[in-house]
C-alpha positions in Angstrom: -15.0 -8.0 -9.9 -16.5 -8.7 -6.3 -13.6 -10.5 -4.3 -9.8 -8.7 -3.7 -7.0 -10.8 -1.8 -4.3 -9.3 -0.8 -1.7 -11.7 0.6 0.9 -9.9 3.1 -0.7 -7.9 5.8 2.3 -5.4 6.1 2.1 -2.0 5.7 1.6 -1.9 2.0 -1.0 -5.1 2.1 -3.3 -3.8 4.6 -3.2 0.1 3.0 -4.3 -1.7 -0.1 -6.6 -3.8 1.4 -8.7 -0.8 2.9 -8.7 1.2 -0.3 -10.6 -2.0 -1.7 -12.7 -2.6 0.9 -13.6 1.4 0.9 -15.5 1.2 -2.7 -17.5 -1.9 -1.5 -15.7 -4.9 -2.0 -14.7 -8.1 -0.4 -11.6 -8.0 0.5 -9.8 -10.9 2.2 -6.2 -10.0 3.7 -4.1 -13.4 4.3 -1.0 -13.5 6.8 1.3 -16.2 8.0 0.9 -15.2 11.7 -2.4 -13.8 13.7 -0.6 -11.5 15.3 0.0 -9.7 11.9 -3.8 -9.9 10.7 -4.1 -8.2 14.4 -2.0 -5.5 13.8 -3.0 -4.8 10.3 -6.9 -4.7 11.8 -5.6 -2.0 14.3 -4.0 -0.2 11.6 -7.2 -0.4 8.9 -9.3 0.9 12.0 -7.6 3.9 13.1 -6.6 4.7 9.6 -10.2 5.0 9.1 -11.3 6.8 11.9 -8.7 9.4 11.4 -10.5 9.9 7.6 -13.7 10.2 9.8 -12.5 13.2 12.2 -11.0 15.0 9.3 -14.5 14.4 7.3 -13.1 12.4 4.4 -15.2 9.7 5.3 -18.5 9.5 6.9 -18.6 6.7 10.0 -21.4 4.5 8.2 -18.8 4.1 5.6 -16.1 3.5 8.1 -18.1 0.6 9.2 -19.0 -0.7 6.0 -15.6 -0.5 5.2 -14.7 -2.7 8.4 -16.8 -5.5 7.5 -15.9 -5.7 3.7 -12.7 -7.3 5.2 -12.0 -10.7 6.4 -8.4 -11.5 7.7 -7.5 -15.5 7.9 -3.9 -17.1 8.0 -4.9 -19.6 5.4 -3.8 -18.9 1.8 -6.6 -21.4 0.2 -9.3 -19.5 2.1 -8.2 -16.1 1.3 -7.5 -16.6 -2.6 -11.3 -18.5 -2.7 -12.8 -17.1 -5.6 -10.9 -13.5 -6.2 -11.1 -11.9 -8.9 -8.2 -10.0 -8.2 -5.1 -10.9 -6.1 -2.4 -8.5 -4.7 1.0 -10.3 -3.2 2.6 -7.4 -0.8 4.6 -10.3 0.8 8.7 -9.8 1.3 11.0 -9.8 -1.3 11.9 -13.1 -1.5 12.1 -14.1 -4.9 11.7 -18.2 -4.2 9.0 -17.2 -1.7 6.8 -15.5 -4.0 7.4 -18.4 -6.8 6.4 -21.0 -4.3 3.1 -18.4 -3.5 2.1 -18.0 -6.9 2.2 -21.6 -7.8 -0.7 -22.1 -4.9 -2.6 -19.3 -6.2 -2.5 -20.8 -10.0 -3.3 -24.0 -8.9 -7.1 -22.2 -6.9 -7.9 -19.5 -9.0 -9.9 -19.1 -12.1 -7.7 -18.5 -15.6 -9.2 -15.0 -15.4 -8.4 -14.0 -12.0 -5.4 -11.0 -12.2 -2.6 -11.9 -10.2 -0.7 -8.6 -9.1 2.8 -7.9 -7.1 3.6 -4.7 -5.3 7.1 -5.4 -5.8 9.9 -2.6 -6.5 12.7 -5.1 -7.0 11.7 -8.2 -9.4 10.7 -8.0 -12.9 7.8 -9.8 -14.1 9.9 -12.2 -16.3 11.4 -13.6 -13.2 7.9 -13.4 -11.3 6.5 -15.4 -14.0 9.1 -18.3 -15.1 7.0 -20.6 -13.5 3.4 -19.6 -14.4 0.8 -21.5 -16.2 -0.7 -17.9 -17.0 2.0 -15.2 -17.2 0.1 -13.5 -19.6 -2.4 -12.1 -16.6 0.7 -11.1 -13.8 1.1 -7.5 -13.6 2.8 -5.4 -11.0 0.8 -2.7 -8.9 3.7 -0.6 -6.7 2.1 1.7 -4.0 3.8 4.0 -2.2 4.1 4.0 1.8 1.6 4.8 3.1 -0.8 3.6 0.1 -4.0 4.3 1.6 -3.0 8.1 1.4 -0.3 8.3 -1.6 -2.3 8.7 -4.7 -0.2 7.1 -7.7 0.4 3.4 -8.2 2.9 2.3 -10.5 1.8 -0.3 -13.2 4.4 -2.5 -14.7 4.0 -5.4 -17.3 5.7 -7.1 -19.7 5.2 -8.7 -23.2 3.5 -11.5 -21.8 1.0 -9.2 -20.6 -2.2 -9.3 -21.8 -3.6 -5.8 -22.6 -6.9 -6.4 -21.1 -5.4 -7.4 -18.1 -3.3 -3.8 -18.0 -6.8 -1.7 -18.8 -8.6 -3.9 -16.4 -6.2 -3.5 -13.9 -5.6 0.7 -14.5 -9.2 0.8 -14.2 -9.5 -0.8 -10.7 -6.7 1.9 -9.4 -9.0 4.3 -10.5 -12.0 3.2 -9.0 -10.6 2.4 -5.8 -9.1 6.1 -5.8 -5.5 6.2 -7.1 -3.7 8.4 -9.6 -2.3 5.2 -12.2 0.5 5.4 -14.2 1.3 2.8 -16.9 4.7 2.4 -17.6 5.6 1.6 -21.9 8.1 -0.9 -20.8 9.7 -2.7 -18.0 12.7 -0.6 -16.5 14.0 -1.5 -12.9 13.3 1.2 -9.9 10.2 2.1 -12.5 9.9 6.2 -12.5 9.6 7.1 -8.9 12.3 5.2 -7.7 14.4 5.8 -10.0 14.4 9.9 -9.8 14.1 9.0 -6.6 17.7 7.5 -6.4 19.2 10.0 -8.8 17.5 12.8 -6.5 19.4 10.7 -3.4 22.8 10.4 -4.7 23.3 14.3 -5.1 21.5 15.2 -1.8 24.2 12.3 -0.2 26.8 14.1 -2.3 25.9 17.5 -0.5 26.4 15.9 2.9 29.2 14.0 1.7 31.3 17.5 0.8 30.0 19.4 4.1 28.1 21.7 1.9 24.7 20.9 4.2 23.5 18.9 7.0 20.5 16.3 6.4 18.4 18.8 8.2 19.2 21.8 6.1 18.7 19.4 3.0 15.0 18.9 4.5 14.1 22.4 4.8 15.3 23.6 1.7 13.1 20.6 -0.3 10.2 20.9 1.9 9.7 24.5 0.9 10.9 24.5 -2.7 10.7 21.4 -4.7 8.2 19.7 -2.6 5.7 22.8 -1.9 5.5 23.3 -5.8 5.8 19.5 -7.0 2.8 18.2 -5.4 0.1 20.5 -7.6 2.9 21.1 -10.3 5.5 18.2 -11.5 8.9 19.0 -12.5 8.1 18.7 -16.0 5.3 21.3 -15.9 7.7 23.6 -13.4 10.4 23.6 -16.3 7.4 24.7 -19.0 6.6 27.4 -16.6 9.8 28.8 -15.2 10.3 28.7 -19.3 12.8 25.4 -21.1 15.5 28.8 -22.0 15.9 29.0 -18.2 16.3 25.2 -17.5 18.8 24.5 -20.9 20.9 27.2 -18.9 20.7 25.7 -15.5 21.3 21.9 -16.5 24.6 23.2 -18.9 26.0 25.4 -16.3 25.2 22.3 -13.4 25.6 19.1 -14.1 29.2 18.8 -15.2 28.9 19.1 -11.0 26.5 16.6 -10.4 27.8 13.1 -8.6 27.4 10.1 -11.1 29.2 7.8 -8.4 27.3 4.2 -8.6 28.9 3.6 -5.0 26.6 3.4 -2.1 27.5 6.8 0.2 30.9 5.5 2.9 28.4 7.4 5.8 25.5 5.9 5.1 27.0 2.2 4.4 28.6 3.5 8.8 25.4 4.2 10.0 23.6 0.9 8.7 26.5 -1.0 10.2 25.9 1.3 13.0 22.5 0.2 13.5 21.2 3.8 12.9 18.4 2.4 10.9 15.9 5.5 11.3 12.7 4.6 13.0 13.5 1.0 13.7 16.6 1.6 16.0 15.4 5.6 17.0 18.8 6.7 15.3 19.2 7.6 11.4 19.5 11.1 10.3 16.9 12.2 13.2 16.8 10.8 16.8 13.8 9.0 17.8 12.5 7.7 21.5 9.2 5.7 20.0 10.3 4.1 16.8 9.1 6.9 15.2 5.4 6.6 16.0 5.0 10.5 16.5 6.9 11.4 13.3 4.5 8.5 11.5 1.2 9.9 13.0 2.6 13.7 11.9 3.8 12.4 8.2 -0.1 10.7 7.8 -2.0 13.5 9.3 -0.3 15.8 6.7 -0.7 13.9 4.0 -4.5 13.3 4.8 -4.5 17.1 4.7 -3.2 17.2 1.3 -5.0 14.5 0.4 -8.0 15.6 1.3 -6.8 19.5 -0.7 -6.5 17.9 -3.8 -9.8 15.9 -3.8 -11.4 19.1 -3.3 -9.6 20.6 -6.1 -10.4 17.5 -8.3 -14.3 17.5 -7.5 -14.4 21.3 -8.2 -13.1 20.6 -11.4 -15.1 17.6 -12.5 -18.2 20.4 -11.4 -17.1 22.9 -13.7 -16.3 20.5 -16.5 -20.1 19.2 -15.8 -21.7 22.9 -15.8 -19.6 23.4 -19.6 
């Protein structure tokens, strides 16, 4: 592979687009409207020179990095001989049928078409294809130029070379891959994700916490042990006795309500939209651009933790 396309220059298309273009290819980034491709070149460049001050990157790399991408507002020219071709547009189904039918029509029969899409299964992305056999779906997590795992999705129709080739591009350009064994919706995150949501809603909803109080206890609990040790690995540790015990004795308790939470369904109708309206859970006077730039630089500090922890381990496996 040489040439990556990633068509959508949002926040998950151009995160994407400068993990590519960080490992030395040529990555061209495709949106409707200059102003987007504008934005999304802000966004690549001071992404990057925030991995420069913190020493994940060295500036010569930076700049490399800078001019490995091209940004253009024509499809054609962007999907030109890839290899490899990411949608991150909006979910619109129709939309991304209509862009997938340009894309087969240009590329070569080998090129991989990917989605980062959480909503649509493959058989509904593909039931138009020529080739559904070499769709797949690659779902980052915001933001994916910091979040290591990527999601990968297929479906019968998908060829197996196409998963391995795909799995091993994650890897090279940096990301922790999981492969799902079939095509659920929500795939794992979201999914534990929701079911995590609906009791932490359920806790507000019976006055037994504020949001706030919610956020402390997780931040220093769950999420200070979860990020070097899973919840699977937690349970072998705190010993499976301990967590038959706690699952009987709790989840005759737990919410199974399918119903989207009364308060929350208020504050969307509200317009307390979090960061876009600087009203959700939190108050916010700059659509949340402090509480972004404090979220990134802490995950570049864990990020850049666990590389550490990962290259001392790949040396001690090399001195055995």
């Amino acid at each position: 592979m040489k040439n990556i396309a990633v068509i959508g220059a949002g926040v998950m298309g151009h995160g994407a687009a400068q993990l590519f273009a960080q490992v030395g290819y040529n990555v061209r980034i495709q949106a409707r409207r200059e102003s987007s491709l504008e934005q999304a070149r802000e966004l690549i460049t001071n992404s990057l020179n925030i991995m420069v001050e913190k020493e994940m990157l060295t500036q010569e790399v930076m700049d490399q990095t800078l001019a490995n991408i091209t940004y253009t507002t024509e499809l054609l020219e962007a999907i030109q001989d890839a290899d490899f071709v990411l949608e991150s547009i909006p979910e619109n189904l129709e939309l991304k049928l209509d862009t997938y039918e340009i894309i087969e029509s240009v590329v070569s029969k080998k090129t991989i078409i990917a989605s980062n899409t959480s909503t649509f299964p493959l058989k509904d992305l593909t039931q138009k294809a020529k080739h559904p056999e070499r769709f797949i779906i690659t779902h980052y997590f915001n933001p994916p130029q910091i979040v290591p795992v990527v999601e990968i999705a297929r479906f019968e129709k998908t060829d197996e070379q196409v998963v391995q080739t795909t799995y091993d591009l994650m890897k090279e350009i940096g990301k922790s891959p999981v492969v799902l064994k079939k095509e659920v919706t929500g795939f794992i995150v979201n999914r534990v994700q929701v079911a995590f949501l609906r009791e932490c809603f359920n806790l507000i909803e019976q006055g037994v916490c504020t949001a706030e109080d919610i956020d402390i206890a997780v931040k220093g609990s769950m999420g200070f042990k979860w990020a070097f040790c899973g919840p699977m690995e937690s349970q072998d540790l705190a010993g499976l006795q301990t967590t038959q015990a706690m699952v009987h004795n709790i989840e005759q308790e737990l919410s199974n309500t399918r119903e989207v939470p009364t308060f929350l369904k208020e504050m969307v109708a509200n317009e307390e939209l979090g960061i876009r309206s600087n009203k959700g859970f939190y108050d916010y006077d700059d659509n949340g651009a402090k509480a972004i730039h404090t979220r990134d630089d802490n995950f570049l500090d864990l990020l850049k933790l666990m590389q550490q922890k990962a290259g001392k381990k790949e040396e001690v496996s090399s001195a055995k």
